[in-house]
N, C-alpha and C positions, 0 to 999 in steps of 0.2 A: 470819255471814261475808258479807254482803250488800255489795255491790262492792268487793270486796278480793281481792285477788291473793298469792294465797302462791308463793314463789318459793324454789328449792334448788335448790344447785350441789355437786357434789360434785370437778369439776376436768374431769368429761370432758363431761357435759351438763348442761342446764338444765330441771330441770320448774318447770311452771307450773301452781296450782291456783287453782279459783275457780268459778263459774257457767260455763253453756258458752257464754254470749255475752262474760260479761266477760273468758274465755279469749283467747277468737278476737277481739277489741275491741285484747286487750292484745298480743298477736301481730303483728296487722295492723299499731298505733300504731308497732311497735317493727322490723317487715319479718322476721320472725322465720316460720321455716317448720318446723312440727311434723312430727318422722319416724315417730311412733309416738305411741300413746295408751298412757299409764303401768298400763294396768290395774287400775283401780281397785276393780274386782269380787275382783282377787285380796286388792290389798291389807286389803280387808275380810277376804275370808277365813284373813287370818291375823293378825287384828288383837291374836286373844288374847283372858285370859281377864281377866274382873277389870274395875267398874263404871265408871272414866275412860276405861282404852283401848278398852271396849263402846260407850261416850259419842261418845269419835272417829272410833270404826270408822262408827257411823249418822248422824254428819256427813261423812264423807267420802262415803258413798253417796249424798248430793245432788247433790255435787261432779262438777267435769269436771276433768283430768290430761290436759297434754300434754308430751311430750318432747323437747328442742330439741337436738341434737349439738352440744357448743361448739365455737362454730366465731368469727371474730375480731367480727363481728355478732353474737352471743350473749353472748360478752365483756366487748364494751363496755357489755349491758344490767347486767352485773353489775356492774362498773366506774359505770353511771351511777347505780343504784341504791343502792349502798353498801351490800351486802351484808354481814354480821356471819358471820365464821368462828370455828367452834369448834375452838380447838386438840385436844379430844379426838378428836370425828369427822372433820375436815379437812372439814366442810359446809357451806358459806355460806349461812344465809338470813337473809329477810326477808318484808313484806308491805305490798304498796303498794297505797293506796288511792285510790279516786277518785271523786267523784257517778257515778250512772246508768252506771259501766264506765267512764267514762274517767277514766284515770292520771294524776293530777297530776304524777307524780315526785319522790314522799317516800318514806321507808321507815318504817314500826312496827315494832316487834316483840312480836309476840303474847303473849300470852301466856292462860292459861286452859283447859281440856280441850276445849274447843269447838276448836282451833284443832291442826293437826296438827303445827306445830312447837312447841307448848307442849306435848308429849307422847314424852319421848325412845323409847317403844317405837314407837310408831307411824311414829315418827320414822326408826329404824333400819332398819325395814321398807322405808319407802320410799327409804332408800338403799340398802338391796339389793337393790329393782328396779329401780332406775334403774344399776347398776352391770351388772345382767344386760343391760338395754338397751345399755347401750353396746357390750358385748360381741358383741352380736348382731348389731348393724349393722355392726361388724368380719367377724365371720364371713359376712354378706351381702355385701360389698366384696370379701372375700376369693374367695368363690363366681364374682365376676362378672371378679375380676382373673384365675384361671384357667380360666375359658370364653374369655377373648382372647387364651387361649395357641393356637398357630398347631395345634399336633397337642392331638390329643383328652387332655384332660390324666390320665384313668383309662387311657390308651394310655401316657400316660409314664409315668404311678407302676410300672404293674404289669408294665413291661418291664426296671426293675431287678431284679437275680436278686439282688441283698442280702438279706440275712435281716432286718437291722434295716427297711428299708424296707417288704420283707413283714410283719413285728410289725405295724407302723403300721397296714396295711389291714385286715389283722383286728381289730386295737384299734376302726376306724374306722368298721366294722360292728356292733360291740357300743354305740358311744357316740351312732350316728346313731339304733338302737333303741330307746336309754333317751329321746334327744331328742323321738322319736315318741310313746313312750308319755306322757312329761311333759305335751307338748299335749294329749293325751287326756284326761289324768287330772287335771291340775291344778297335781299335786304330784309328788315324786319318794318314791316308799314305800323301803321296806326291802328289798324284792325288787329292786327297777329298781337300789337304788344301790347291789348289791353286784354287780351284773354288770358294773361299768363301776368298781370299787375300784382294779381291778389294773394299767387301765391307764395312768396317769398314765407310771409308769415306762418303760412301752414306748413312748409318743411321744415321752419326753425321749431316751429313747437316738436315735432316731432322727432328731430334733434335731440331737444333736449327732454324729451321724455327717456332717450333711448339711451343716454349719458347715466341718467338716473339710474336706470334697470342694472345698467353697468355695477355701477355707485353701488346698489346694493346687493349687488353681488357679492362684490369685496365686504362690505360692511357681515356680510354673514360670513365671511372666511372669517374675518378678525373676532366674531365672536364666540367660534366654536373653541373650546379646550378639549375634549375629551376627544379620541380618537376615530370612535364611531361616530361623530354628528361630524367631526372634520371630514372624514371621506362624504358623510353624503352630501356634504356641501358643496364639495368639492366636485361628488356626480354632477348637481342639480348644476353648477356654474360651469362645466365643461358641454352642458348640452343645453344651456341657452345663454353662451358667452356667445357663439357664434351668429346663432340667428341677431342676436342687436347690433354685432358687427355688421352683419348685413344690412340693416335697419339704416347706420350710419354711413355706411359706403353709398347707398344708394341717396341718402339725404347728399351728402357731399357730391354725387355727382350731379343730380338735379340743382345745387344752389352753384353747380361752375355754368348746366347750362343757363340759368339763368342770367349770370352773369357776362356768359356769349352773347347772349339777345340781348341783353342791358347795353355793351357798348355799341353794337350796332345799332341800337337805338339813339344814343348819343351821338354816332358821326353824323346822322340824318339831321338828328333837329340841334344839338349844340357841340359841332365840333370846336368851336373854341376852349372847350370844358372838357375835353377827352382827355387829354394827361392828366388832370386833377381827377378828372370821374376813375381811369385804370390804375391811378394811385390808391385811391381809395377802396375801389376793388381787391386792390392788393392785401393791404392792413387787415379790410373786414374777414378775407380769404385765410390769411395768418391770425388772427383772432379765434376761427373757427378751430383752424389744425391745433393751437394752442388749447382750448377746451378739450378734444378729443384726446388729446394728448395725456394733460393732468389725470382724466378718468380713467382710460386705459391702464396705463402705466401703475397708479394705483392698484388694480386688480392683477396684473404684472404682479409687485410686490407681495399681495396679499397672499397668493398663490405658491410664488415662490417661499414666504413665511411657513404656509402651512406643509410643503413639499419638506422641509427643512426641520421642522416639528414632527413628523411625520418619522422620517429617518431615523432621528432620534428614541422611536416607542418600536423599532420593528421587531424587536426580541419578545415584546408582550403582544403584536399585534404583528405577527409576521405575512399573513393575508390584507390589511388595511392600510396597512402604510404604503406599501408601494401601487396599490390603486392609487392613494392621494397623489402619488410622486406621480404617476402618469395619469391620471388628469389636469395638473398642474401643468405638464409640459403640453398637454395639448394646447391647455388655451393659453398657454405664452407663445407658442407656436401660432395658432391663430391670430394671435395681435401681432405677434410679428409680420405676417403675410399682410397683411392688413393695412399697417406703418407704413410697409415700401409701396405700397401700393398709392398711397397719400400721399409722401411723402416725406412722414414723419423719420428722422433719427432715432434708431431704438440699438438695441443691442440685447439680445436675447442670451440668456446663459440660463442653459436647462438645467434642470437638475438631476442629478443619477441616483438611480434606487438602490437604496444598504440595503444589502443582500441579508439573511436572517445569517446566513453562515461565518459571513464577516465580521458582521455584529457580535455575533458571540464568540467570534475570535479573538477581536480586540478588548470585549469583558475580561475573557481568560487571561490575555496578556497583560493588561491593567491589573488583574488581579493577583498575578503574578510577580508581576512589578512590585505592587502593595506589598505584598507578603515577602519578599525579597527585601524589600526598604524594613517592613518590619522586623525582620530577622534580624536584621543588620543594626536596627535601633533598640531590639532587647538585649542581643548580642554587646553594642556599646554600654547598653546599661548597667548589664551584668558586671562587665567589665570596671566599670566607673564603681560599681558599689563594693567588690571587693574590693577597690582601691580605697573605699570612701570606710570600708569595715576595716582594712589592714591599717589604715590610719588614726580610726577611733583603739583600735584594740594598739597599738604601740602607743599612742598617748594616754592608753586606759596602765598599761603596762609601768609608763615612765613614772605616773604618778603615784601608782603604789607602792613602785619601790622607793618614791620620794618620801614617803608618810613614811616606811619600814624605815628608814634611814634616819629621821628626825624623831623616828619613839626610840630607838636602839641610842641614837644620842643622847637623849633625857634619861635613858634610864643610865647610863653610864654615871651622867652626872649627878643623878639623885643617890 
């Protein structure tokens, strides 16, 4: 494998294998910046049994593995490389080569037991750690997006007295101890992964408790009309949109760890079933973003309606309108941090507060307008009806002197 680059994508990152200078060579050439080392000591150790994938396991121990988060830069390395996707796996590879580590910009594709992509078990394996990867730097995003929550965010979980909320903290306790021991141990045994079985179920309820709270959030923007119950609804949803944001960031990262232990549990007892298990993983993963998604964005809208509503009254409510305006940008600002943080697609467009001053400038000039057009349309009128008078009175005129004319005849002739 002497200066050659093995490359796989599986949709969320990019590893790159090879020497560790042809690595960092091929990084550097491409502006490409490793978040993690793929661990390549594990993926020996689970390389398996059997003289081909024994063959690849002690070629890839020469190897160096780094992990790249796709990102629009990472992308285009796929894009320029021409990556080969397998409709089975959904995995794009390739392997490009180059004299002395540097990359011309072709692709091969390998083939042979020496090479880790001519090898579907080994193959498989390193898309279930690259899938755990991804996962984790989510969960490390997600860590960092609720330390910038303003109150201590273990001060807001565990000040909801819900019962579903509390499931979650205990689930959350058992799932952070299987994550500990995992580091320790390597692997996830039999013991570690029946402690943490149970609770899938209790973070999804809690999930979906928290979707709800959302839910009705919005449902109370859209039912307020009148000004004053818009803004306080508008208070009450800017100070606890966040804490259920929280609620849900934290469910999302407990159901990725779970989903780390999940496959490690699979390479142990059925690695044959680990592309279909990390497939599935996938769907269920994007299943989730798609629920949080609809509900957010919802209350996005709802927010933004009343921001907008809001605008519109600020000449009668010059104090309450632009509170709603800026509580609305708070909590689109909040979903927004939130979105990238998941990685959901959003696009945020706040809204700006009419000023009372403007507002009543643009009345004045509207009315201005008005009265300018109406000027202009008595003005025409006026206009039109002496034309409309100067024409009744000359055909009032024509006919009189027609009658004058035709009795001045008759008496002629009588």
């Amino acid at each position: 494998m002497d200066n050659e680059i093995q490359l796989i994508s599986d949709g969320d990152g990019l590893t790159v294998i090879g020497s560790e200078a042809d690595v960092e060579r091929f990084l550097v050439s491409e502006g490409l910046t490793s978040k993690d080392d793929l661990g390549l000591r594990r993926l020996r150790s689970v390389a398996g049994t059997g003289a081909v994938v024994a063959q690849a396991g002690s070629d890839i121990a020469a190897e160096s593995a780094c992990w790249v988060k796709l990102t629009r830069e990472s992308a285009q390395v796929i894009k320029k490389y021409g990556l080969r996707k397998s409709a089975k796996t959904g995995l794009s590879t390739g392997v490009v080569k180059g004299p002395k580590g540097q990359t011309k910009g072709f692709v091969e594709f390998a083939t042979g037991p020496r090479s880790l992509l001519g090898n579907p078990a080994v193959l498989a394996r390193a898309a279930g750690i690259m899938a755990q990867l991804a996962m984790q730097q989510t969960m490390d995003e997600i860590t960092d997006y609720l330390a910038t929550i303003d109150e201590k965010v273990d001060d807001v979980l565990r000040a909801q007295k819900d019962a579903a909320v509390a499931g979650m903290i205990g689930a959350e306790l058992v799932i952070e101890e299987a994550m500990t021991i995992r580091e320790q141990v390597g692997r996830v045994s039999e013991i570690t992964w029946s402690k943490v079985q149970a609770t899938p179920g209790t973070i999804a309820t809690t999930q979906v408790y928290a979707v709800r709270r959302l839910d009705a959030l919005a449902e109370k923007m859209e039912r307020k009309a009148k000004i004053g119950d818009l803004a306080e609804a508008a208070t009450e949803a800017e100070s606890k949109a966040q804490e259920w944001l929280a609620v849900l960031a934290r469910c999302f990262q407990l159901q990725d760890a779970i989903a780390v232990l999940e496959l490690d549990r699979v390479l142990d007892t059925a690695p044959e079933e680990l592309d279909r298990h990390r497939l599935g993983i996938r769907i269920a993963r994007q299943n989730r973003l798609d629920l949080i998604s609809r509900s957010t964005e919802r209350l996005v809208a709802r927010m933004n309606a009343a921001a907008s509503a809001a605008n519109e009254k600020v000449l009668l409510h010059p104090t309450k309108s632009p509170a709603v305006v800026q509580s609305s940008n708070h909590v689109v600002g909040g979903v927004h941090d939130f979105h990238g943080r998941l990685g959901i697609e959003s696009g945020r467009q706040p809204s700006e507060t009419r000023r009372w001053a403007v507002a009543a400038a643009e009345v004045r000039d509207k009315a201005l307008e008005t009265g300018a057009k109406g000027v202009g349309a008595a003005r025409s009128l006026g206009n039109e009806t002496v034309d409309r008078a100067s024409s009744i009175k000359g055909k009032l005129s024509s006919g009189v002197a027609e009658r004058t004319r035709r009795r001045r005849g008759g008496g002629e002739k009588g």
